[in-house]
C-alpha positions in Angstrom: -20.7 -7.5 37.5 -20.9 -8.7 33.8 -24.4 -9.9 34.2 -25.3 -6.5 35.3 -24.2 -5.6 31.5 -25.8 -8.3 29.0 -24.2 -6.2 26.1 -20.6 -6.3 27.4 -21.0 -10.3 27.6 -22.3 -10.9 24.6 -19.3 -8.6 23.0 -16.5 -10.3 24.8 -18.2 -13.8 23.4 -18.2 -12.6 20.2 -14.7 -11.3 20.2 -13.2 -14.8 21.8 -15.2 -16.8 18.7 -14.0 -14.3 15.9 -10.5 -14.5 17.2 -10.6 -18.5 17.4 -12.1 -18.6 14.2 -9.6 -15.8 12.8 -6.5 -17.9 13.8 -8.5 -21.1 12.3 -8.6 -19.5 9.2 -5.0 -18.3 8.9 -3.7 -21.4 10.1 -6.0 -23.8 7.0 -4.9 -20.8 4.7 -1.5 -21.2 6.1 -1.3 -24.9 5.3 -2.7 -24.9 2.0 -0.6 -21.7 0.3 3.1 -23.0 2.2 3.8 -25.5 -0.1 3.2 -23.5 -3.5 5.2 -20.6 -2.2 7.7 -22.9 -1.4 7.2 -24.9 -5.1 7.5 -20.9 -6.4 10.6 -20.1 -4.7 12.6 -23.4 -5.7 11.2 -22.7 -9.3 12.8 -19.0 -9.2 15.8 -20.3 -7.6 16.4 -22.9 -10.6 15.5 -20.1 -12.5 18.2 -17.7 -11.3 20.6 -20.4 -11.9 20.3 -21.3 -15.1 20.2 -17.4 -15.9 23.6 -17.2 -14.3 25.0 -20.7 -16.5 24.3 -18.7 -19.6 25.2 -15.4 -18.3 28.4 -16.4 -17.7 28.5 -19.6 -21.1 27.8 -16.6 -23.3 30.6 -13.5 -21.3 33.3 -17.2 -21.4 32.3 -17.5 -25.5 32.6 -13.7 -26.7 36.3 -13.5 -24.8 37.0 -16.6 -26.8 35.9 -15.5 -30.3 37.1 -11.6 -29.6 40.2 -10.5 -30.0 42.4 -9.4 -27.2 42.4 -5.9 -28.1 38.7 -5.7 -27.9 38.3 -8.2 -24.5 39.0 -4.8 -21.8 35.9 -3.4 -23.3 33.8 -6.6 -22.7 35.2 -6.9 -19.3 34.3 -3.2 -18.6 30.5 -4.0 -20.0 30.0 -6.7 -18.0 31.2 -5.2 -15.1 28.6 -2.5 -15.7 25.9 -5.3 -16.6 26.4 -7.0 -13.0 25.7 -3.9 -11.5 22.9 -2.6 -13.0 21.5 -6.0 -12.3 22.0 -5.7 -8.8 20.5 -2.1 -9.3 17.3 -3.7 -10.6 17.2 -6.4 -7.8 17.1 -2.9 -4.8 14.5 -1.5 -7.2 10.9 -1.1 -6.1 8.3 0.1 -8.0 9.8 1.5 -11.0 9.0 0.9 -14.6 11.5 -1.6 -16.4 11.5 0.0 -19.8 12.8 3.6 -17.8 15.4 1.7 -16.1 16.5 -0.5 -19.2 16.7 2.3 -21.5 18.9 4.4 -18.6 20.8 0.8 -18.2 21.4 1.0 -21.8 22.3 4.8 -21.9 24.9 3.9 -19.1 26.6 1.1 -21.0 27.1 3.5 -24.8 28.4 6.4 -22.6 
């Protein structure tokens, strides 16, 4: 029956090769970009950490050198710091300077 239509052959062959050579494709590309994505993540993950070590070094240093009467206030900051951090982590899409300056806004009030 497919004989009787030389076009509908020759479509079907066509379609078999582009999806064999479609998953050949995705599967060198696949291989090649793995290992930098996963080089990228382990850098942002060493990067998240050392963030957090001086996040926390520099909130441990101002409740030593502040007196107690001021060390609520910090407490209360950095309460409001973790959150709008975790704000900014759910964001997508939205300019940083708008949501730092609201951030900041947040924090005076």
């Amino acid at each position: 029956m497919l004989l009787l239509f030389p076009s509908a052959v020759q479509h079907f062959l066509y379609k078999v090769e582009d999806d064999r050579l479609c998953i050949m494709v995705k599967t060198a590309v696949s291989e090649i970009i793995k290992p930098q994505v996963e080089r990228l993540a382990a850098i942002s993950a060493k990067a998240t950490q050392i963030s957090s070590a001086s996040y926390f070094l520099m909130f441990y240093m101002l409740r030593m050198v502040l007196p107690e009467d001021m060390r609520d206030e910090l407490d209360e900051t950095a309460a409001l710091a973790r959150k709008l951090g975790i704000e900014y982590l759910k964001l997508r899409d939205k300019d940083i300077d708008v949501f730092i300056r609201s951030g900041i806004d947040r924090i005076k009030n």
